[in-house]
PyMOL CGO cylinders between C-alpha atoms (Angstrom):
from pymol import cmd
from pymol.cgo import CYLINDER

trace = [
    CYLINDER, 58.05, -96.45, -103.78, 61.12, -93.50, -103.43, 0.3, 1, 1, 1, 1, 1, 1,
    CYLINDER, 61.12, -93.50, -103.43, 60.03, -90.24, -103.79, 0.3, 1, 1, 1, 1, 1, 1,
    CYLINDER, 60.03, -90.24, -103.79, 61.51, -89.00, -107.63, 0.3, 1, 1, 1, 1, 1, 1,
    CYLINDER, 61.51, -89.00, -107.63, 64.08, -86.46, -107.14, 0.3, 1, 1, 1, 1, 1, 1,
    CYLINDER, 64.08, -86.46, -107.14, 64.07, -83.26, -108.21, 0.3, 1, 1, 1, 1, 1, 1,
    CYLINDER, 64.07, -83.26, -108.21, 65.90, -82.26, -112.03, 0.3, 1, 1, 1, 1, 1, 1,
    CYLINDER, 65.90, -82.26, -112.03, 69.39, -80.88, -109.94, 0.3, 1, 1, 1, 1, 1, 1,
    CYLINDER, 69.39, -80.88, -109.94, 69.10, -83.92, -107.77, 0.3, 1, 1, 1, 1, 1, 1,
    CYLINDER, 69.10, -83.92, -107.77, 68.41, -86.16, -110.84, 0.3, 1, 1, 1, 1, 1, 1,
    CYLINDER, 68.41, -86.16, -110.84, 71.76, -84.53, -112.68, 0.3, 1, 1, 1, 1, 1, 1,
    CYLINDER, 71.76, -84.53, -112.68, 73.83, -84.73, -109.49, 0.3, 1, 1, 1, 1, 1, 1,
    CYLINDER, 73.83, -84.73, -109.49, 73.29, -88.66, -109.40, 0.3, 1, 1, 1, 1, 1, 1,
    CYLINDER, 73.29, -88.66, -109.40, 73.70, -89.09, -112.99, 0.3, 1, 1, 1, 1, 1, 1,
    CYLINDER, 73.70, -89.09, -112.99, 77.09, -86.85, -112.64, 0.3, 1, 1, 1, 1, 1, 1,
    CYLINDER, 77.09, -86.85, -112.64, 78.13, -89.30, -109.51, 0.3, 1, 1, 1, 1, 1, 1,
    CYLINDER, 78.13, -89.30, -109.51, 77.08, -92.59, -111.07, 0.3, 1, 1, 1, 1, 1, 1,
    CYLINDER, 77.08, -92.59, -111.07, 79.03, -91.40, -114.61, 0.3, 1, 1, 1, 1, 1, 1,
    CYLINDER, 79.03, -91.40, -114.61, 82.23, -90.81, -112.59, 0.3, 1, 1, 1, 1, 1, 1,
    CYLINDER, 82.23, -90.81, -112.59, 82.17, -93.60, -110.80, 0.3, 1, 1, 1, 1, 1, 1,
    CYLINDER, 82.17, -93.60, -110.80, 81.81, -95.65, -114.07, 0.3, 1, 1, 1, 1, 1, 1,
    CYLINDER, 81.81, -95.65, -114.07, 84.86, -93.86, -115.10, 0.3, 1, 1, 1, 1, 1, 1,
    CYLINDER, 84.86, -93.86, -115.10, 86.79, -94.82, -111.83, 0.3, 1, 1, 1, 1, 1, 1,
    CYLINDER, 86.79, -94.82, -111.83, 87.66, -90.73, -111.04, 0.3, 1, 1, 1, 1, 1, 1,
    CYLINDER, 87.66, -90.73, -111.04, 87.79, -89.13, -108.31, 0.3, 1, 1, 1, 1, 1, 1,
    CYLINDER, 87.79, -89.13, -108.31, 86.02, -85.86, -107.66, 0.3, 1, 1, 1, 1, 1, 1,
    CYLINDER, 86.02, -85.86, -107.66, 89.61, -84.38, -107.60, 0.3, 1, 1, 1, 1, 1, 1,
    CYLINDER, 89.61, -84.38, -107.60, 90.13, -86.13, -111.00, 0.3, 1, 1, 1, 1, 1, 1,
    CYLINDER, 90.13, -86.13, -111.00, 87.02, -84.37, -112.69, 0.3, 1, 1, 1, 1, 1, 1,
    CYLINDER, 87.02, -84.37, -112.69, 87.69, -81.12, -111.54, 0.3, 1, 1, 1, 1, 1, 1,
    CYLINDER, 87.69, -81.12, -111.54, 91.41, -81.22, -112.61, 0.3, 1, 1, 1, 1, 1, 1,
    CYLINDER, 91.41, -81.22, -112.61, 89.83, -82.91, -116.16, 0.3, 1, 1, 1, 1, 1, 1,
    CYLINDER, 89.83, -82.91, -116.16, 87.19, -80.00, -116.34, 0.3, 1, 1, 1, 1, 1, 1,
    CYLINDER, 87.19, -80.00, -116.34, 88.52, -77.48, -115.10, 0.3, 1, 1, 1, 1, 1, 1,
    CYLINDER, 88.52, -77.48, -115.10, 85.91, -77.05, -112.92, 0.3, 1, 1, 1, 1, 1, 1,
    CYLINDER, 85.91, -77.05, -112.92, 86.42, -76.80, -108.97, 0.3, 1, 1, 1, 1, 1, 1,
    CYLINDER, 86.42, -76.80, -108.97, 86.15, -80.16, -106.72, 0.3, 1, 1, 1, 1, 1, 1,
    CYLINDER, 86.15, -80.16, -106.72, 83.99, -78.10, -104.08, 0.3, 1, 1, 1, 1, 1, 1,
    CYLINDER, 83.99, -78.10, -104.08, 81.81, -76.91, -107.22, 0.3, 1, 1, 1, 1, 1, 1,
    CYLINDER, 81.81, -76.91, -107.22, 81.10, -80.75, -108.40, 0.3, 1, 1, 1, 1, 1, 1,
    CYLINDER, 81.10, -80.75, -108.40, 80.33, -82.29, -104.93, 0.3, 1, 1, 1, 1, 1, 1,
    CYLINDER, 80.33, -82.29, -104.93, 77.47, -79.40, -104.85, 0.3, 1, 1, 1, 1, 1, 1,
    CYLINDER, 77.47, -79.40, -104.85, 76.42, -80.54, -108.12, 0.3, 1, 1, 1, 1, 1, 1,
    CYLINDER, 76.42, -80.54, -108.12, 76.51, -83.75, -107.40, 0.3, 1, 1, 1, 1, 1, 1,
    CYLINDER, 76.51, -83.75, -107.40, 74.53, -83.43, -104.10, 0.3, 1, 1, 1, 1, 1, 1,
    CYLINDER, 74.53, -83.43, -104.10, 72.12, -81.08, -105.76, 0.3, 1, 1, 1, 1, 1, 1,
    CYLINDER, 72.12, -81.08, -105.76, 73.41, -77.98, -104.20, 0.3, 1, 1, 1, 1, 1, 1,
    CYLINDER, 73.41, -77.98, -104.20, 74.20, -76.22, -107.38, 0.3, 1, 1, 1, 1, 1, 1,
    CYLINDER, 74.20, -76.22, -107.38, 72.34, -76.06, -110.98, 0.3, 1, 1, 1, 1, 1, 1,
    CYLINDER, 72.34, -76.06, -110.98, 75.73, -75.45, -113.33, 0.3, 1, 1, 1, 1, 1, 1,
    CYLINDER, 75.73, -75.45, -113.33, 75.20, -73.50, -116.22, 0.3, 1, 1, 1, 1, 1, 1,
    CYLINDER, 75.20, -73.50, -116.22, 75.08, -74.76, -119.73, 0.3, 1, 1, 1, 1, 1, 1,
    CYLINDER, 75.08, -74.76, -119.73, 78.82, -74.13, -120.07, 0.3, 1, 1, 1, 1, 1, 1,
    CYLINDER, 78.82, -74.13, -120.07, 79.90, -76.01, -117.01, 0.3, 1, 1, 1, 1, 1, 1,
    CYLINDER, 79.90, -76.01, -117.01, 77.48, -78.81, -117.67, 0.3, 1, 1, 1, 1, 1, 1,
    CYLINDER, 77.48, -78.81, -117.67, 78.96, -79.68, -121.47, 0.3, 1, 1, 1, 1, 1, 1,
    CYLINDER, 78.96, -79.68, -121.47, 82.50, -79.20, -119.47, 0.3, 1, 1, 1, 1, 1, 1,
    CYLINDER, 82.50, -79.20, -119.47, 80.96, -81.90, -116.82, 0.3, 1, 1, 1, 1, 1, 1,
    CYLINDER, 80.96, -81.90, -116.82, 79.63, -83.61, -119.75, 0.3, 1, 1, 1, 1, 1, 1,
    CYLINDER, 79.63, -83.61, -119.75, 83.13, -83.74, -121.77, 0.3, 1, 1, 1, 1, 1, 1,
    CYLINDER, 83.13, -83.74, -121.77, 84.98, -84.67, -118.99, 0.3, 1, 1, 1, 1, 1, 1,
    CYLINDER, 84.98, -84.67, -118.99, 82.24, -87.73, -118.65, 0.3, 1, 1, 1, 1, 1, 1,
    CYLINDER, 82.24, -87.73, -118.65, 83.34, -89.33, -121.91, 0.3, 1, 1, 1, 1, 1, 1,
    CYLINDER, 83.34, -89.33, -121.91, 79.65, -88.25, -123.08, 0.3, 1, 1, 1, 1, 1, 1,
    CYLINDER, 79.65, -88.25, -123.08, 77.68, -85.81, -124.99, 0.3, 1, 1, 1, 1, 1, 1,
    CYLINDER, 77.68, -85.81, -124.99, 75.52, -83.01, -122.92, 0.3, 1, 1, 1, 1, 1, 1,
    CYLINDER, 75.52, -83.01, -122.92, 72.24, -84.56, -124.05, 0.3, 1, 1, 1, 1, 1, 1,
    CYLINDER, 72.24, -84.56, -124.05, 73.81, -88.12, -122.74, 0.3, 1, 1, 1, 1, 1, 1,
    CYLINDER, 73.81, -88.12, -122.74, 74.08, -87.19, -119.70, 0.3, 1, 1, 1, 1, 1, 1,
    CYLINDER, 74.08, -87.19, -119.70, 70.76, -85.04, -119.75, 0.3, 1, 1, 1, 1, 1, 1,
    CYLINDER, 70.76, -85.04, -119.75, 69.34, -87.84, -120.84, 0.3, 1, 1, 1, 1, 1, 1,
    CYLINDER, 69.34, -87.84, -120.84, 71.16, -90.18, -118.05, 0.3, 1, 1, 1, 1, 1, 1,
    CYLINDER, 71.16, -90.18, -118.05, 69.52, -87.61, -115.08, 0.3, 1, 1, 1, 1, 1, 1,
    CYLINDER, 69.52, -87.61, -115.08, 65.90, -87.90, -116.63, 0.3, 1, 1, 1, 1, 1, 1,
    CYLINDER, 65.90, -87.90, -116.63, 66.19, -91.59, -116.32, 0.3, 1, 1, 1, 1, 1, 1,
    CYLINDER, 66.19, -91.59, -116.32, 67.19, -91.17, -113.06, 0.3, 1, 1, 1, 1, 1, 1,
    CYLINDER, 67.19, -91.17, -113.06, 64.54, -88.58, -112.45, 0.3, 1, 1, 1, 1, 1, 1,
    CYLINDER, 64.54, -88.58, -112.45, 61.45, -91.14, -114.23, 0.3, 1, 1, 1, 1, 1, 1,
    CYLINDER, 61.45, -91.14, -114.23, 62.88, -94.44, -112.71, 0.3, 1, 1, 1, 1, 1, 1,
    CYLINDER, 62.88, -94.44, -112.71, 64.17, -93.72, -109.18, 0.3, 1, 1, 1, 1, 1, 1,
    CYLINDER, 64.17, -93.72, -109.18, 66.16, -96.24, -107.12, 0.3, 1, 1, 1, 1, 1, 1,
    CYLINDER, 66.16, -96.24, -107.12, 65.39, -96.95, -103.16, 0.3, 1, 1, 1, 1, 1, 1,
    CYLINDER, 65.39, -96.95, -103.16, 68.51, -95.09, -101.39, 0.3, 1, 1, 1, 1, 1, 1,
    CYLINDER, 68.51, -95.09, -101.39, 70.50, -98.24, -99.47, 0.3, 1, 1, 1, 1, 1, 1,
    CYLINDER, 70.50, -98.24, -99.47, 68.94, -99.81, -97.02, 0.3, 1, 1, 1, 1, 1, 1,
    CYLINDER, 68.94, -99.81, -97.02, 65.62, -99.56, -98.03, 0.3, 1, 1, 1, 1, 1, 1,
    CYLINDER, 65.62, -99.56, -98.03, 63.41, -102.27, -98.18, 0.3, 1, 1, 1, 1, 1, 1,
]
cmd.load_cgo(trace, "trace")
């Protein structure tokens, strides 16, 4: 069974897998946010906890609401996936 990730971790993925969906690059969020590129690969690697500003910014750039996307990382965070590769 993977270990649950933390709540930064948990938004970090759900961040990731949401811009993915959306085909952008990190480059292509930042420039869409406003936000720096360096900023969202630390939020997306659970580095940094934004603020409630940057994360409806992150959120609105997403194509979704702040508690969407709250509500994407608790999924994440309840339901983890195995990380590739593991059995």
């Amino acid at each position: 069974m993977p270990a649950r990730p933390t709540p930064q971790r948990a938004l970090g993925l759900a961040v990731k897998a949401r811009r993915q969906e959306l085909k952008l690059t990190q480059e292509q969020l930042a420039n869409d946010s406003g936000l720096h590129q360096r900023w969202i690969s630390n939020v997306e690697t659970g580095k940094r906890n934004p603020s409630y500003a940057s994360l409806r910014r992150l959120a609105t750039s997403l194509n979704l609401t702040t508690s969407e996307l709250i509500a994407r990382a608790e999924q994440i965070e309840q339901h983890p996936v195995p990380a590739a590769g593991t059995p």
